[in-house]
Each structure stands twice: as C-alpha cells, then as structure tokens.
N, C-alpha and C positions, 0 to 999 in steps of 0.2 A: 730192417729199418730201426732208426734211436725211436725210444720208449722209455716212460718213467713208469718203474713197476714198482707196485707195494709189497713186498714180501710177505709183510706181517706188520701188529701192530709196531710203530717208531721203525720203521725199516724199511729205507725206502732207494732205489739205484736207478740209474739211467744204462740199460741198454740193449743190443741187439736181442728184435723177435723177428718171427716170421710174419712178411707181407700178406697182410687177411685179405686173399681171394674173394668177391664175393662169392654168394653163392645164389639161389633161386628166387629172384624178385629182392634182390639184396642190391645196395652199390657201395662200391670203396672212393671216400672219400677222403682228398689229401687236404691237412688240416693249413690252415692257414691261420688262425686264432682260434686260441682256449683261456675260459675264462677259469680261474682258481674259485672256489666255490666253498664259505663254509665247510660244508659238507665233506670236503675234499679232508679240510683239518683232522673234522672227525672218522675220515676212516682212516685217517694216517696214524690219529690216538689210538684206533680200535676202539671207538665208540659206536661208531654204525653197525648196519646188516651186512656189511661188503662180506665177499668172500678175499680169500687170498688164495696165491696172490693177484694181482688186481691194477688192471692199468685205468686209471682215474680217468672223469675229464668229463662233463656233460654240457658245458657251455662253449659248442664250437662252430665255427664257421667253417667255410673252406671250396673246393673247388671239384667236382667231380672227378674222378681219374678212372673209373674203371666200372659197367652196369655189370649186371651178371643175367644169366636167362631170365626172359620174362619180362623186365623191366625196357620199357618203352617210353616213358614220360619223359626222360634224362639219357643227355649225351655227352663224353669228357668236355671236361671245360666249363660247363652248369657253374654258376656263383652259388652256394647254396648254404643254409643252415638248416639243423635239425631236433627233429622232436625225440630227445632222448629214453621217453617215455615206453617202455616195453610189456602192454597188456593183450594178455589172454584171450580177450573178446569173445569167451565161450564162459566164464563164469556167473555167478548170480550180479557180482557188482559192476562187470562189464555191460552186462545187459541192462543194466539201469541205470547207465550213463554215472555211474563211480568209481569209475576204472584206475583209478589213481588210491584204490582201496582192492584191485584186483589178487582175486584170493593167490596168483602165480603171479605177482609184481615183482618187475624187476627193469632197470634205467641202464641204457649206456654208460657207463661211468660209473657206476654204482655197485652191479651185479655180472657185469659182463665189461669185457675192454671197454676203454673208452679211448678219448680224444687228445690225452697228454704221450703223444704219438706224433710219426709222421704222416700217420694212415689211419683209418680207422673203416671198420666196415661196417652197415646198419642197415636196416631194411628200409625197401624204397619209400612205403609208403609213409614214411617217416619223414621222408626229405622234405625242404621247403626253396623253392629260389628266389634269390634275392632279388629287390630292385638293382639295376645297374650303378644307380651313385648311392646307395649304402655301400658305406665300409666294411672290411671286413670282422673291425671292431664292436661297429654297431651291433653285425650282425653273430655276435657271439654272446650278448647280450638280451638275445630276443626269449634264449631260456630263462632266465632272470625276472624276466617280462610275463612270461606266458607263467610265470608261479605268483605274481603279481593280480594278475588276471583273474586267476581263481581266486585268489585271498578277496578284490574286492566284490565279487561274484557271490561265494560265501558271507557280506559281511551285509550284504546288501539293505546298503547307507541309503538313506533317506536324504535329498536336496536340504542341504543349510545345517546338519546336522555336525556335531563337533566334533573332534578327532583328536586323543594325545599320541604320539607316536615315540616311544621306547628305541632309539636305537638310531642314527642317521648315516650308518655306512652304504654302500651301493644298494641294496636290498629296499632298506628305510627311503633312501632317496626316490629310489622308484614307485614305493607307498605314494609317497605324499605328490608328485608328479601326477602318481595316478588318479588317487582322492582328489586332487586341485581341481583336475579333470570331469572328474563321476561324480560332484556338485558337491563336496563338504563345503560349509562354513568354517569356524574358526577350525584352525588346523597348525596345532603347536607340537613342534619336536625338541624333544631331550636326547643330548648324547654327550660324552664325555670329551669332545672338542671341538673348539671352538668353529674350526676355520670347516668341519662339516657340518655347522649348525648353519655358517654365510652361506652354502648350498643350497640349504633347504629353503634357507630365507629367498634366498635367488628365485626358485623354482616352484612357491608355492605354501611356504611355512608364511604362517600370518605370525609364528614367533616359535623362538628359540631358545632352550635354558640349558646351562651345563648342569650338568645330572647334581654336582656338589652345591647347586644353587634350591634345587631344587624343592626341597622341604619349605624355604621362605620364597622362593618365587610362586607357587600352588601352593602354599597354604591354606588359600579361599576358594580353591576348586576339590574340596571333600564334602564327600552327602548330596545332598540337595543339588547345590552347583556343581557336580562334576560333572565330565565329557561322556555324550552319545555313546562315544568308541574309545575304547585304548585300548592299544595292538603294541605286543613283544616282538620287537624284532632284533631283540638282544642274543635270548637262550641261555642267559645268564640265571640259573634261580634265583639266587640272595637276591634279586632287580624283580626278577617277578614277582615275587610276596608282596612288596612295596608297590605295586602298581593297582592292587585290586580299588585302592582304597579313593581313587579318583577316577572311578568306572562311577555315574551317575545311577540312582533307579530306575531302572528298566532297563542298563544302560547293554552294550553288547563288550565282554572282554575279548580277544582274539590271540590264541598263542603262536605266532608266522615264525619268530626267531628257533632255529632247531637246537633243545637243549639236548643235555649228556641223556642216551636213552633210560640208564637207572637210574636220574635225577629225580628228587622230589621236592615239591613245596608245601607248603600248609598254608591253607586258606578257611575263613571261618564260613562253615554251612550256612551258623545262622542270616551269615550279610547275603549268602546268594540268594535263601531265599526271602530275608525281608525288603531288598532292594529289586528281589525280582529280576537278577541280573540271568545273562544270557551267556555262557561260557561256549569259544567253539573253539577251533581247530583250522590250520589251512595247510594240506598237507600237498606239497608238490604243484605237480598240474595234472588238470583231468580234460582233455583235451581244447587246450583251451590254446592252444601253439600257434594257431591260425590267425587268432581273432593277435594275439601279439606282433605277430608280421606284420598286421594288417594296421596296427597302432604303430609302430616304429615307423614303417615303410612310408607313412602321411607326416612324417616329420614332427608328431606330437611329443617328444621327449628329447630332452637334452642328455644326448649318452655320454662327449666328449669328457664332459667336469667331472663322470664317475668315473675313468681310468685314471688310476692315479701311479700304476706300475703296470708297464712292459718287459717283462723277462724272457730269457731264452729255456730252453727246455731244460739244461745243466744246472739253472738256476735253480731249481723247483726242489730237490732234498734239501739242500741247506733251508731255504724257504721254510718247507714243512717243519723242519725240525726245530728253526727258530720263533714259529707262531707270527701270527697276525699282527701288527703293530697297531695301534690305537685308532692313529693318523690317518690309517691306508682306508682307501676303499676297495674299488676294483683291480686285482692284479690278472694281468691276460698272461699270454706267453704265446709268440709270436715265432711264425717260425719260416716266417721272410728272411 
C-alpha cells in the first residue's frame, strides 16, 4: 500500500509499506479522509516526540476493511472514525482519568503509524461509527473536536463570561463554535486574516480584529477591563508574551495552540500573582472522543467552511516542506 513516511526531520516520501494486519482485538481501517494537523508540521520540523521513521496522520475517517480476533462490535464496511489516543490504562494517570498525561503515551499518528496511508491499523476499542449522513470529512474532524472538548472541559467557563481568542484557523474556529455553544458572552477573535475572521463572525465571534489592528482596537481591554479567558491557539511565542496583558484579574490564560517544544517566553510573576491570574494548559484529549461524535453527529458545528483544501496523498511532501499558508485552514487528503 502508498504511504507518506517521515524519514527524519524535513524528509519526507510517498511510498510502498506493508499491509498492517490486524492483530488481537485490533481493526484495519481503509482511510478515506485524513486531516493534516499542525502537529503533522512539527514532526516534519522535528519538533515533536515522533519517533522515525513515522507515517503521520491522526485526524481520519474511513471505512472498515478487515477485524482481527476478538473483535466483535465491527464488520467490513463500518463507516467509522477513530480515537487516535493510545493509553496504558494501568498507570497512576490512567487511573485517575488523565490519561492524556499517561506515563507510556503515545497517539496513532504521533508515535506509532498513522492514517496518511491507505490503511491504517488501531485498536478496536478506539473505533467510533459514524452516523450514516456525516461525511467523511466531517468525520475526520471529530479529532479536532474531541481536543476541543477537553480544552473547554479544562477551562471551565462560567455562562456570560468573556473570551479573547488568539488564532482563527480550523482549531480557533472550533474554539469559538464551541464557547458560543458552552455559554460565553462576549467572544472576540484575532487572526491575521481577514476572510477567517468573517468565519468566526459567522459562527459565533461577537467581533473580529486583524492581529496588526490590534494594540488600537483593545487598547481599552488591559487591567481592570480585560477578558474572563484568553486562549493561544497560535503557538507562536513572540504572540504569546503579548497576550498576558488582556487576561483580566482573576482571569484564566489557556495555552491550546502547540508551540516549538524548546520554545520559551517570559512573563512577569509579579502580574500572575497580583492579578491572581490562573495559567493552564490543554493538552490533546483525555477521553473525551465520544462526547465529540456525539456533538458533530447532532449537527451542532459547521465543519464545511473549515476545509479549505483537499489533496491527494502525492501532494502532502511538497505541502510539508512548503508550510502552512496564512489563509489556509483545514487541509484533508482524500483518497477517493
């Protein structure tokens, strides 16, 4: 079967592996959509934990082709999506429902093959099946979702409470989709273009600034009057420094956007703690994969407006090697 494998860091080819068998309560799944994933950039930089080499891919949909023993739930043909998420569930953080902190963590796509394949094999109890009218689009999207999930899970907003939102590509869109949702009040996103700011305004942004606007558009939201919440979903440093300073007193910062792992920023102690603010983290999903089926599948988000490219598998080295364009959001790759 074709496969885009990562070599090594910037080194990246398209081609023949071995058909992954399942194996014991395992199924092989033939991909049908994979969504490109930040994540994806940075193990191509050799910025992540990946190992090499390493076939990517954790946002995918697809179609059952084959159970292995044991497996009973699922039959060829299953419409399904999956929880790429791969914990131990004998450790201390497994057992206390932080498994997305599991001392042997490791993700389809991530740590082990993934989904930028024509096949991909994972264990059953991973699988999820689709409604029959989701797409298969959508449903490549529901990873996306279920890290979404946890982020507002962790942030846990208060009904009317404010939100500024750093960053408006597919990730941020589904922030504020979600917030709109889980009761924020005012709910303003910054990004560096235009035409995914009318998104957000679409779907949920009570307002929109171009980030170069920014210092004179919030000028009047530092101190006193700043927002409940502001969340990174850039991963940009130089963007993060600049953000503390419109987190309100008491207020909660949230870092979702994934920077360079030996990235650093400098923030002043003394504002955390005379503002009282509340610094966290939202790292992935912690099983939270269901509760996003279960939010996609009722029709509550608009997934179309976030694909904004469909590639084919051949496409995907040039892609990597060329970075993320500004503009883009969602890029899948389709392998209809």
């Amino acid at each position: 079967m074709k496969a885009l494998v990562i070599e090594g860091p910037k080194t990246a080819v398209i081609q023949e592996v071995p058909y992954p068998t399942p194996g014991e309560k395992e199924v092989t799944i033939r991909v049908k959509r994979c969504g490109i994933c930040g994540t994806d950039f940075h193990i191509y930089q050799g910025e992540f934990l990946s190992p090499y080499p390493l076939i990517p891919g954790h946002e995918f949909s697809g179609v059952v082709e084959e159970v292995g023993p044991g497996v009973t739930q699922f039959t060829k043909g299953d419409r399904v999506a999956v929880d790429p998420s791969l914990f131990c569930g004998e450790c201390e953080f497994c057992l206390t429902h932080r498994g997305n902190h599991c001392v042997n963590w490791g993700a389809t796509g991530d740590t082990v093959n993934g989904a930028l394949a024509e096949f991909v094999k994972v264990p059953a109890q991973n699988v999820f099946k689709l409604s029959n009218d989701l797409s298969f689009a959508a449903g490549a999207m529901i990873e996306p979702l279920a890290c979404v999930v946890h982020g507002v899970n962790r942030l846990e907003l208060k009904v009317g409470q404010s939100v500024l939102i750093f960053g408006a590509g597919s990730m941020g869109q589904l922030l504020t989709q979600a917030l709109s949702r889980a009761g924020a009040g005012e709910l303003v996103v910054v990004d560096v273009d235009q035409s995914k700011l009318d998104v957000a305004l679409a779907h949920g942004a009570t307002a929109g600034y171009l980030s170069q606007n920014i210092d004179q558009a919030l000028s009047h939201r530092v101190g006193h009057a700043g927002f409940d919440v502001v969340i990174d979903v850039t991963g940009i440093p130089a963007v993060i420094e600049t953000e503390f300073k419109y987190v309100a007193p008491t207020g909660t910062f949230m870092q979702f956007g994934v920077a360079p792992e030996k990235s650093s920023v400098s923030i002043n102690p003394f504002d955390v703690y005379h503002k009282d603010l509340r610094i966290i983290g939202s790292m992935a999903i912690n099983r939270t994969y269901g509760a996003a089926v279960n939010w996609i599948n009722a029709g509550r988000f608009d997934i179309d407006s976030l694909i904004s490219t469909v590639v084919s598998l051949e496409e995907i080295p040039a892609l990597l090697e060329g970075g993320k364009a500004s503009n883009v959001m969602k890029i899948q790759v389709s392998f209809d």
